[in-house]
ChimeraX commands (.cxc) that place a marker at each C-alpha (Angstrom):
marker #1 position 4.59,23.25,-1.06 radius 0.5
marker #1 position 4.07,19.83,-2.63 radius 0.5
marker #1 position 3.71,19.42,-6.34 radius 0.5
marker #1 position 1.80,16.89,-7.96 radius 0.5
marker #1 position 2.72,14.96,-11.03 radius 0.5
marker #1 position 0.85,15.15,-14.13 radius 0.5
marker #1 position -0.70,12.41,-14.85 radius 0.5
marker #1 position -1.18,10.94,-18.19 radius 0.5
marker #1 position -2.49,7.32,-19.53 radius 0.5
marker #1 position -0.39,5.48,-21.92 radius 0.5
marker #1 position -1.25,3.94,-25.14 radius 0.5
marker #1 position -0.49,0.57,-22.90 radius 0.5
marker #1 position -2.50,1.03,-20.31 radius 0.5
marker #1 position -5.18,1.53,-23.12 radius 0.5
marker #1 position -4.38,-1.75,-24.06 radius 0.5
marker #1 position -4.47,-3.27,-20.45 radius 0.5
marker #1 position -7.42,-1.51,-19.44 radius 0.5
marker #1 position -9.07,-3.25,-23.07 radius 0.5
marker #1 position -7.97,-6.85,-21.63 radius 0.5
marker #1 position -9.49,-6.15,-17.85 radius 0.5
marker #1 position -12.33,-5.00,-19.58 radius 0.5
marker #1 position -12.72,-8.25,-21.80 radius 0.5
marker #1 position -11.79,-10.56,-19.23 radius 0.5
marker #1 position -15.01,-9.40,-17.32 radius 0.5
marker #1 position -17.10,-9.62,-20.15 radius 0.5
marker #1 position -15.72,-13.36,-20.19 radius 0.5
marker #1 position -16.13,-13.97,-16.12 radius 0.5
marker #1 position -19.50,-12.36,-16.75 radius 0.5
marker #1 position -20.48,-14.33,-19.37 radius 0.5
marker #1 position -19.53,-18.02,-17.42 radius 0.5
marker #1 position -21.31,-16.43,-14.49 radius 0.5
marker #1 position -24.18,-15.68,-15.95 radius 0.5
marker #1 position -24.15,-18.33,-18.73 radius 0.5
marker #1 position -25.39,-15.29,-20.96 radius 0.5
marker #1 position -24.29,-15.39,-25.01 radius 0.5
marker #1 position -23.95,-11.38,-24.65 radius 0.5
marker #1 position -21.52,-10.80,-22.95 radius 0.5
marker #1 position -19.30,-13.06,-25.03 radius 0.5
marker #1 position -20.15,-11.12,-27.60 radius 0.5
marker #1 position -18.82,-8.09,-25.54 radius 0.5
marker #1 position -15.63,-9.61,-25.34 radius 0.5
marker #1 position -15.30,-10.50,-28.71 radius 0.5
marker #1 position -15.76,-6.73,-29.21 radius 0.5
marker #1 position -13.28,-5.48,-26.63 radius 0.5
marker #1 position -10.32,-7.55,-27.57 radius 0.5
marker #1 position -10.74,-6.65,-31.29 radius 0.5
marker #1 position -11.18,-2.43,-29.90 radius 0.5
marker #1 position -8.48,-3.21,-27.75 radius 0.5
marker #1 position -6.30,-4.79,-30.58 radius 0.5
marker #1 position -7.37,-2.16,-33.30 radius 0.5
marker #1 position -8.16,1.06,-31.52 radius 0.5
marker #1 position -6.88,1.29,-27.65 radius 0.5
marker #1 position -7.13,4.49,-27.79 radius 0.5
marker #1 position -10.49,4.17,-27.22 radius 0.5
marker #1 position -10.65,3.18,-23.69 radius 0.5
marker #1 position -8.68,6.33,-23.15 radius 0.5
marker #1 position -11.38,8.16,-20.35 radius 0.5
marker #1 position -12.02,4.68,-19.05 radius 0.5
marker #1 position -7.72,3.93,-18.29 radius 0.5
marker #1 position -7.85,7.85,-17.35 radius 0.5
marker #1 position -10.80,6.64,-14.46 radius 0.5
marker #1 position -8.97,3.60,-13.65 radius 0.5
marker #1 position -5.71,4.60,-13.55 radius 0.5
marker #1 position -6.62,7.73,-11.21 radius 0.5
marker #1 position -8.74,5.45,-9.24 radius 0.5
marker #1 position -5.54,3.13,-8.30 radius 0.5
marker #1 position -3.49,5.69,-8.43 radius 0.5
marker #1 position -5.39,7.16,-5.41 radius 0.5
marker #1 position -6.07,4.09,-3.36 radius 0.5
marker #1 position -2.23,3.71,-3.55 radius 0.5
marker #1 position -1.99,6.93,-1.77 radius 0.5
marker #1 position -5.09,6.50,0.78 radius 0.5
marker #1 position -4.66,3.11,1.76 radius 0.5
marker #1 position -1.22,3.08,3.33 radius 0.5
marker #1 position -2.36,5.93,5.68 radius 0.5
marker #1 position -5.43,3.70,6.55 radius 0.5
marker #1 position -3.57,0.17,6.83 radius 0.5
marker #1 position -0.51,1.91,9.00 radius 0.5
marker #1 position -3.22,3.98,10.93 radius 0.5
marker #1 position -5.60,0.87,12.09 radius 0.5
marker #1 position -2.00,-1.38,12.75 radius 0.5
marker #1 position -1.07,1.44,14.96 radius 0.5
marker #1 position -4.30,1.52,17.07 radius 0.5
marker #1 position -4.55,-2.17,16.95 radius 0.5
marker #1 position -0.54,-3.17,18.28 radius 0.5
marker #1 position 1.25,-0.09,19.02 radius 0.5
marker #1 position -1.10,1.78,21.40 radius 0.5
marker #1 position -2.53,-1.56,23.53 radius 0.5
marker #1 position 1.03,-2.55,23.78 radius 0.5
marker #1 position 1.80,0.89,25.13 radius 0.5
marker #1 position -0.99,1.17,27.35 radius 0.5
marker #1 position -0.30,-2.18,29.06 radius 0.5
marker #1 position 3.09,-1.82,29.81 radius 0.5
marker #1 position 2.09,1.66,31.37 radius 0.5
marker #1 position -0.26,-0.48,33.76 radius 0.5
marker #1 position 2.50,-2.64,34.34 radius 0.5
marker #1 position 5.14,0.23,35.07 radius 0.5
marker #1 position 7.45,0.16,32.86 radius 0.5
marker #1 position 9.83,2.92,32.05 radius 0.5
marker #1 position 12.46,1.80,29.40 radius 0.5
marker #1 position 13.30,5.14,28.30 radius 0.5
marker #1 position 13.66,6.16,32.17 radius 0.5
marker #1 position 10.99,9.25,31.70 radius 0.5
marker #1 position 10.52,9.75,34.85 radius 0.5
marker #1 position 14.03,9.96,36.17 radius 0.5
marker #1 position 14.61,12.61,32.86 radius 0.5
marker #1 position 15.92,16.22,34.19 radius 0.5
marker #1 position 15.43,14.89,37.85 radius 0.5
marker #1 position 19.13,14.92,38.56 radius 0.5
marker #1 position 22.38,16.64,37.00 radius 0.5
marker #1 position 23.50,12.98,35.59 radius 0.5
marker #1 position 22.57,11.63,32.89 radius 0.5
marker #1 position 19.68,8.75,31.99 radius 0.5
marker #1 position 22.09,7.65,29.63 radius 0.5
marker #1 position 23.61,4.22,30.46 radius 0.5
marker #1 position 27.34,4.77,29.50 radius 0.5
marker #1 position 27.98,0.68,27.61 radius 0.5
marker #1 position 31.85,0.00,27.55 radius 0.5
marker #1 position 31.23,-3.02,25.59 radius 0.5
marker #1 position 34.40,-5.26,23.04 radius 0.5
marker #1 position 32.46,-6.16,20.14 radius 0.5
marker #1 position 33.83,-9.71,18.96 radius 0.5
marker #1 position 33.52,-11.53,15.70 radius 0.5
marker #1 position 30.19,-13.32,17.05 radius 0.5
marker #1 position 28.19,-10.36,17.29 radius 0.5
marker #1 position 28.62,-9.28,13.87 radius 0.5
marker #1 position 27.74,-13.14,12.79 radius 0.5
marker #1 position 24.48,-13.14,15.00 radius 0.5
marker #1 position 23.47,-9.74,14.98 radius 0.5
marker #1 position 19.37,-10.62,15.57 radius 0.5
marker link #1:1,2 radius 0.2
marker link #1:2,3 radius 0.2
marker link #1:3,4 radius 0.2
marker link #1:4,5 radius 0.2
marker link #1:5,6 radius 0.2
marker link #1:6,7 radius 0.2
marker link #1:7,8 radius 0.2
marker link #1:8,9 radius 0.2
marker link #1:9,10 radius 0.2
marker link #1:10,11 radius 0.2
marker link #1:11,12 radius 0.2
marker link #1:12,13 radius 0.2
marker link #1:13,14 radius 0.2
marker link #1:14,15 radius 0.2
marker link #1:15,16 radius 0.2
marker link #1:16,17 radius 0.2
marker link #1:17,18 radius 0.2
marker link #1:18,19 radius 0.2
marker link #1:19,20 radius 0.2
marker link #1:20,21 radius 0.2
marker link #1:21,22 radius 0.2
marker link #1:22,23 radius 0.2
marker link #1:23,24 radius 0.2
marker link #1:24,25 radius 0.2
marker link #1:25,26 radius 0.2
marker link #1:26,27 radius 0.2
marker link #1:27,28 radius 0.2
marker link #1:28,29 radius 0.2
marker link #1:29,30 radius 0.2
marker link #1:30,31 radius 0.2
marker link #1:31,32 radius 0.2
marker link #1:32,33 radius 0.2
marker link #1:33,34 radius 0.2
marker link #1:34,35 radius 0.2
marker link #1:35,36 radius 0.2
marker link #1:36,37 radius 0.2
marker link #1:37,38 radius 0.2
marker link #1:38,39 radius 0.2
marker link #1:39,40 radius 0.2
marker link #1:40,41 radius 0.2
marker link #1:41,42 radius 0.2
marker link #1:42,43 radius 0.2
marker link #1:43,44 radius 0.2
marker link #1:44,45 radius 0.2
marker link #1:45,46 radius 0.2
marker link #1:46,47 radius 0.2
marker link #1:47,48 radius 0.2
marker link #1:48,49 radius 0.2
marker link #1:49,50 radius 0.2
marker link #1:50,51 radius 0.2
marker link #1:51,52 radius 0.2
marker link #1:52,53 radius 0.2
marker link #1:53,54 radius 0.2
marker link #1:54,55 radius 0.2
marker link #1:55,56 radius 0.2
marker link #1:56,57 radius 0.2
marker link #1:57,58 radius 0.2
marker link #1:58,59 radius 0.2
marker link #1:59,60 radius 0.2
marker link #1:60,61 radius 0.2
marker link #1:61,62 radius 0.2
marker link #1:62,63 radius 0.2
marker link #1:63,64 radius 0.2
marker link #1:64,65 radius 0.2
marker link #1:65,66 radius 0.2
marker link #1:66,67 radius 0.2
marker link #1:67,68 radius 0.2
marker link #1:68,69 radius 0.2
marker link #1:69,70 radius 0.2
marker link #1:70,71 radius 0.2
marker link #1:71,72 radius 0.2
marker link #1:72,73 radius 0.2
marker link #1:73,74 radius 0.2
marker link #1:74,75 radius 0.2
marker link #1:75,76 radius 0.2
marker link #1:76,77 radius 0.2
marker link #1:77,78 radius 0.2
marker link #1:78,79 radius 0.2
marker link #1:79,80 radius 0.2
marker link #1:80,81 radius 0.2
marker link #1:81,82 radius 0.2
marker link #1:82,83 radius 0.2
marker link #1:83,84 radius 0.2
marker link #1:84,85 radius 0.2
marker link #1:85,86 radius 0.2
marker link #1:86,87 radius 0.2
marker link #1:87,88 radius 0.2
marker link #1:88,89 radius 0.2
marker link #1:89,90 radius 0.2
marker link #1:90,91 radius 0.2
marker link #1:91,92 radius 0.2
marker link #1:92,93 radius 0.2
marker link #1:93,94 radius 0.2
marker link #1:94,95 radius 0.2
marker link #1:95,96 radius 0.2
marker link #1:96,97 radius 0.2
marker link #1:97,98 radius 0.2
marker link #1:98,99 radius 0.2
marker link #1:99,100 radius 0.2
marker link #1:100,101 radius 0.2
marker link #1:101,102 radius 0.2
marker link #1:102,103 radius 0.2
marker link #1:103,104 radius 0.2
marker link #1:104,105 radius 0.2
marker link #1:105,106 radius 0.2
marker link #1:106,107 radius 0.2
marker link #1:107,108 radius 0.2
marker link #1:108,109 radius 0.2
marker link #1:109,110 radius 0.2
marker link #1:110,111 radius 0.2
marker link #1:111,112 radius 0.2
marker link #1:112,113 radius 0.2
marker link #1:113,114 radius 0.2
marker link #1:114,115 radius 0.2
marker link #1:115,116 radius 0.2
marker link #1:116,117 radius 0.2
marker link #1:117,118 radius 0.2
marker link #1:118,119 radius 0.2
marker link #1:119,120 radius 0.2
marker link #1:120,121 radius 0.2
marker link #1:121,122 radius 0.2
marker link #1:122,123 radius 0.2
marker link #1:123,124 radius 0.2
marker link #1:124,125 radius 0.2
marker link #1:125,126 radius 0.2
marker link #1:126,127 radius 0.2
marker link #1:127,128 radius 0.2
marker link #1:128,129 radius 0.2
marker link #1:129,130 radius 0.2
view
């Protein structure tokens, strides 16, 4: 059974939530070239200096928000390299034949697949291992 963490927002994360907050008030306001959203900002940096606490539900939102795309998206990102690399690569060496792990010769005989390497490692191939 898997347990989940509780999750909690921190009086700094108040605070960094605050300056996101006012630097898109600012972006806004040179985007839009609008005096009111200046005034926003002005606002959130002197709530996020004086009360952070106030952008509590807000951090709580965005906090859970990345806290959740940091579990989703590795599953999607590994999931789409997979089908993009790993299975063509697969599928064309099939077409070409190929049987590194010798598959097809597996439980066929009494000997093993195995190759048995008698090998005297030297100094070099510790120094160039790749």
């Amino acid at each position: 059974m898997k347990t989940t963490k509780k999750f909690s927002v921190t009086k700094k994360q108040c605070m960094e939530f605050g300056q996101v907050a006012t630097l898109t008030a600012l972006v806004l306001a040179l985007h839009l070239k609008n005096d009111h959203f200046v005034i926003a900002a002005f606002v959130l940096i002197l709530v996020t200096i004086l009360l952070p606490i106030m952008f509590y539900p807000f951090a709580v939102l965005w906090f859970g928000l990345s806290e959740l795309l940091g579990i989703v998206s590795p599953a999607i990102i590994l999931g789409v390299l997979f089908f993009l690399v790993v299975t063509p690569v697969g599928l064309f060496r099939r077409l070409l034949g190929k049987d590194s792990m010798k598959l097809k010769q597996f439980k066929k005989d009494k000997h093993s697949v195995m190759i048995n390497r008698n090998h005297l490692y030297t100094e070099t191939d510790l120094l160039f291992t790749f």
